[in-house]
C-alpha positions, 0 to 999 in steps of 0.5 A, a space after each residue: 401710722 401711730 396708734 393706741 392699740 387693745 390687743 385683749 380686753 384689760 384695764 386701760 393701762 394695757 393699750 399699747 401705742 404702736 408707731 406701725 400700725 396699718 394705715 387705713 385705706 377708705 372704702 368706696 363709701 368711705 373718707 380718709 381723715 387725718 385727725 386732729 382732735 379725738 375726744 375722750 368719752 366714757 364708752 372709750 373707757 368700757 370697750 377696752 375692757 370689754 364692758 361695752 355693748 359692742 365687743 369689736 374684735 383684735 386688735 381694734 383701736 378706741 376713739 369714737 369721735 374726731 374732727 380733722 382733715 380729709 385726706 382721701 375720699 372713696 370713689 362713689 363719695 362725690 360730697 366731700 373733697 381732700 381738704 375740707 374740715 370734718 368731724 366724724 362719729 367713727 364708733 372706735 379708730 379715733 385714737 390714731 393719726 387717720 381713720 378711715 369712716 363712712 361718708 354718712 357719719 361724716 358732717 363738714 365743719 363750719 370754718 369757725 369751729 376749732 377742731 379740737 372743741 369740734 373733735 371733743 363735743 359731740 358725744 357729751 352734747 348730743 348726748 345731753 340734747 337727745 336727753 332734755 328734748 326728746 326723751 325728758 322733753 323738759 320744758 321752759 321753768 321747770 327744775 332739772 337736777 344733774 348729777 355729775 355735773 362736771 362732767 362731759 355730759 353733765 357739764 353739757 347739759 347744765 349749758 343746754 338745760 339753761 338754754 332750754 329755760 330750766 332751773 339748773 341744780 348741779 351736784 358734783 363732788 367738791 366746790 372746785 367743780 362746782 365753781 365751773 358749773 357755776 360758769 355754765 350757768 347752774 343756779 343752784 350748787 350741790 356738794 355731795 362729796 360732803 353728805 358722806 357718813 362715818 364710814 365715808 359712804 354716801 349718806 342718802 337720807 342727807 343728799 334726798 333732803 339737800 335736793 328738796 331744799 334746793 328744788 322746793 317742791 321737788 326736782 322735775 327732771 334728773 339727768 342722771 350719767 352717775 349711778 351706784 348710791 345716786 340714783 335713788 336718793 335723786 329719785 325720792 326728791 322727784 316732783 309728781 311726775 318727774 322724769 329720771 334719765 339714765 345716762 350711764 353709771 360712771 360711779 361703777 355701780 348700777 342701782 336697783 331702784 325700788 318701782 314703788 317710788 315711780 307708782 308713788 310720784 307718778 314718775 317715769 324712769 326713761 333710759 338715754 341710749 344715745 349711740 341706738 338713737 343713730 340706727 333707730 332714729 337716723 334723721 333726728 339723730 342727724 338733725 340734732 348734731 347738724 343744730 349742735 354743730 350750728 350752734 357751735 359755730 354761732 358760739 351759742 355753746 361753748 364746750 369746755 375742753 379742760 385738757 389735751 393729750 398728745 398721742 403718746 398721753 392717751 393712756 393718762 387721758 383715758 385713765 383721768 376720765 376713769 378716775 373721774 378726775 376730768 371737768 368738763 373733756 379731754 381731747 387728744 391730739 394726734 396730728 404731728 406737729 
């Protein structure tokens, strides 16, 4: 079958796309999918150049979500028949015409959910759930700031925090991301691409005071995917008792916070790992992508997939999403034809 394939841990322009790679077969606990959708998430980006948590061994094939077809089912799956529509939280393999996955990570899809929004939304949006209700249990008025919110997750949770009753701050890096922030709901824009100082850096005095201007009395929840020169100016604009979720640090850098301004706003900094919810928390893991699925099929969400790649493409795909050139995701589509 044709597939992305790392070979060593290096920049994303080393994977190579092989046409012979060797078809999975599923275990007994396993099902065969044939993909049509694999999303493009940011740990694709890290494991390939070995600066993910998990470090799978060579040569390994990255995607960690898809939406496709059953094309076989192991002996002892009884649930699930050739045929069915499925999406699949499968960790790496996702890059590839199949992908062999574990029946409990498998859930099937409502007729009406598109495979390629299915193949592409999960980790963004049950990302964003787990963080605004369970881990920041936001509540109904109050102010949420998102940082990068053009992105994936960020774009995900302007949706779900406007869902949720809250007053939605987007911050992203130009008007023209904003504009589609604006789409999904957020009430008030922030361009802190144009808060930078002389020598083009961020100016944190200038990103701190334009938050208290749009929150008031200051921000009571900051969901947080970007990192670097960021995080801290976000947290000195926090309300008492605020709340700052750490999602990731796609701005390349990981801050050290100063702790004094948790004792000083009586705040909390709550870490999000979504992907160490599914072990530690299994049933509310599940729980939350069977609503999400749901509510995608009603059309209550509504994922914007602002670009698809053919297989041949996911290297660029990648390479978009590293450069943060991506609003909203990216799906690659590896089924031929």
């Amino acid at each position: 079958m044709r597939a992305v394939v790392c070979r060593r841990f290096a920049p994303v322009s080393a994977l190579e796309l092989v046409d012979d790679f060797e078809d999975p077969r599923p275990d007994a606990d396993e099902v065969l999918i044939e993909v049509h959708a694999a999303g493009v998430n940011f740990p694709d980006v890290l494991i390939v150049q070995g600066k993910y948590q998990a470090r799978p061994g060579f040569p390994f094939i990255p995607g960690g979500e898809v939406a496709g077809v059953v094309a076989a089912v192991g002996e002892r799956v009884d649930d699930v028949a050739v045929g069915d529509r499925v999406f699949a939280l499968c960790g790496v393999g996702g890059f590839a015409e199949r992908v062999a996955v574990p029946r409990d990570r498998i859930i099937k899809l409502d007729d009406r959910v598109e495979l390629t929004r299915a193949g592409g939304f999960a980790m963004t949006y049950a990302t964003s759930l787990y963080a605004l209700k369970d881990r920041a249990r936001l509540a109904e008025g109050e102010t949420l700031l998102v940082l990068g919110a053009s992105g994936g997750v960020g774009l995900a949770a302007v949706e779900l925090g406007k869902r949720m009753g809250a007053r939605v701050i987007a911050a992203a890096s130009s008007d023209e991301k904003l504009e589609l922030c604006a789409r999904y709901g957020a009430d008030e824009l922030l361009n802190y691409g144009a808060l930078t100082g002389e020598d083009g850096t961020l100016d944190g005095r200038a990103l701190k005071g334009a938050i208290k201007r749009l929150a008031g009395r200051g921000v009571d929840v900051i969901y947080d995917p970007v990192g670097g020169d960021y995080s801290e100016p976000a947290l000195r604009a926090m309300a008492w008792g605020g709340r700052h979720l750490v999602i990731g640090f796609a701005a390349g850098a990981i801050p050290r916070i100063p702790l004094n301004l948790a004792l000083l706003k009586s705040c909390s900094i709550v870490g999000v790992f979504w992907g160490g919810s599914a072990m530690q928390e299994p049933a509310l893991y599940r729980a939350n992508l069977v609503t999400l699925l749901g509510w995608l099929a009603e059309g209550a969400i509504k994922p914007h997939v602002s670009a698809t790649y053919p297989l041949d493409q996911a290297v660029r795909a990648i390479e978009a999403l590293e450069q943060r050139r991506a609003r909203g995701k990216l799906v690659i589509t590896p089924a031929r034809g």
